[in-house]
C-alpha positions as CSV (number, residue, x, y, z in Angstrom):
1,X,-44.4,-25.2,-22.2
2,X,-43.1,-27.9,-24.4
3,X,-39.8,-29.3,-24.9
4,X,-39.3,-27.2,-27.8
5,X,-40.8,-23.8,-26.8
6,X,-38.7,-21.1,-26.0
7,X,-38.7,-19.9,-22.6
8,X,-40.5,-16.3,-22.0
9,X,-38.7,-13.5,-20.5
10,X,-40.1,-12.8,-17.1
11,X,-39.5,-8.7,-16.4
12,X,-38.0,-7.9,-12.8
13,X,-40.0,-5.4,-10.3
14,X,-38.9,-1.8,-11.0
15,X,-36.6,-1.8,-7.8
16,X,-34.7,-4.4,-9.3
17,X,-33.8,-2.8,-12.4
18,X,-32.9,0.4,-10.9
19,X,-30.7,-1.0,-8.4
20,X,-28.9,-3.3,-11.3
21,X,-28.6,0.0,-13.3
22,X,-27.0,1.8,-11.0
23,X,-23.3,2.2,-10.5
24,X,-22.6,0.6,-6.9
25,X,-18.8,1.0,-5.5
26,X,-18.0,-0.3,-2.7
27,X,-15.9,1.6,-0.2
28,X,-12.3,0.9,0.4
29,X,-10.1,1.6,3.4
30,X,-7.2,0.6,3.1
31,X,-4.7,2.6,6.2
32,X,-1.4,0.6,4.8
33,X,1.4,2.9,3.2
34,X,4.1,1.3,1.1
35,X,7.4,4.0,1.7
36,X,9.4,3.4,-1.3
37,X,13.6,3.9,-2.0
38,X,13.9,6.7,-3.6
39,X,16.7,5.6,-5.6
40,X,18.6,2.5,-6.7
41,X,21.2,0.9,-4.2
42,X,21.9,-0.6,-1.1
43,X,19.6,-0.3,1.2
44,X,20.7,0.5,4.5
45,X,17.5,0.7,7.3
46,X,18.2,3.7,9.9
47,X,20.1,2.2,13.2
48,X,17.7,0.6,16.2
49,X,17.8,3.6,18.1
50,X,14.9,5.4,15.5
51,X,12.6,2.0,14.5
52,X,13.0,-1.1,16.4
53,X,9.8,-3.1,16.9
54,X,6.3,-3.2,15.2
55,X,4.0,-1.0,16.2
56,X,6.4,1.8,17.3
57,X,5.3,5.1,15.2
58,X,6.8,6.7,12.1
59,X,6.5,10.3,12.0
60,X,5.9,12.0,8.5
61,X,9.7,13.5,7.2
62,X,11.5,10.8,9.8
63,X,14.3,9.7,7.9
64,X,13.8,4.9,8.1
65,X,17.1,4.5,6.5
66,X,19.6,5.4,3.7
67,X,20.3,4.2,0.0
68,X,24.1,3.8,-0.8
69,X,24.6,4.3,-4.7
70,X,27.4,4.5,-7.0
71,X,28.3,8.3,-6.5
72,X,26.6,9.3,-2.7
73,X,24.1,8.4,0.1
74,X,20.2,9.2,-0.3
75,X,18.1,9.3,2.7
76,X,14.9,7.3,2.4
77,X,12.4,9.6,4.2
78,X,8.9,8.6,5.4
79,X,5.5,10.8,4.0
80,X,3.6,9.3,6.7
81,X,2.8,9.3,9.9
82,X,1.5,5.8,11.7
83,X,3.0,2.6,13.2
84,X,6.3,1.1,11.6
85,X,5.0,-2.5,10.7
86,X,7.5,-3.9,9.0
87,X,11.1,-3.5,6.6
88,X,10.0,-4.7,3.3
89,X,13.8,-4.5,2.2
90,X,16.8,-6.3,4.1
91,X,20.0,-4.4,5.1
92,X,22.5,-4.8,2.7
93,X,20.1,-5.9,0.0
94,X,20.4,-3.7,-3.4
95,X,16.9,-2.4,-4.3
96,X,15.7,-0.2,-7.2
97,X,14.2,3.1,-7.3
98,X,10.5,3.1,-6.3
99,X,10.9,-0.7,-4.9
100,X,8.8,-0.6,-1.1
101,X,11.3,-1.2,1.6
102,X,8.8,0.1,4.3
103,X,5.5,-0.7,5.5
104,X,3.5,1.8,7.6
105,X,-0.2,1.6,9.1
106,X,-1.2,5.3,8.5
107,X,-3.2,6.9,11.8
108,X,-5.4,9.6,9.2
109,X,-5.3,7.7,5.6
């Protein structure tokens, strides 16, 4: 080959070209759940007594705190069931509807 030939195309083994045809996912598992306020307000997380440390567990329909709006009180429940890791939203801090203020490590994603 000179300096001015074009270089020829070398053709990869079958295998290759099968395996760069084909559609290849790759599996995700991903046990986090992100509980979200259900609508806009002040957040208000539920006292001690239900959720007090990491690691304790959140039942699916346990009620993790309350959103004061302009007209009443909405309870922020909890679809999951797993371990309580963490308040994504601070008490007292206004939040809008759909914002995460919970973060849960689900036990059967």
């Amino acid at each position: 080959m000179t300096l001015f030939e074009p270089p020829t195309r070398v053709e990869p083994p079958a295998e290759e070209v099968l395996m760069s045809e084909a559609v290849v996912a790759e599996d995700l598992f991903v046990p986090e759940r992100i509980v979200c306020a259900p609508a806009a307000g002040v957040f208000h997380p539920s006292p001690p007594a239900t959720i007090t440390t990491e690691g304790e567990v959140v039942y699916a329909g346990q009620v993790v705190g309350s959103i004061d709006g302009p007209s009443s009180s909405v309870e922020v429940v909890s679809p999951f069931t797993g371990f309580f890791m963490g308040m994504l939203a601070h008490t007292g801090e206004r939040v809008r509807t759909a914002q995460p203020v919970l973060w849960v490590r689900v036990t059967n994603p």
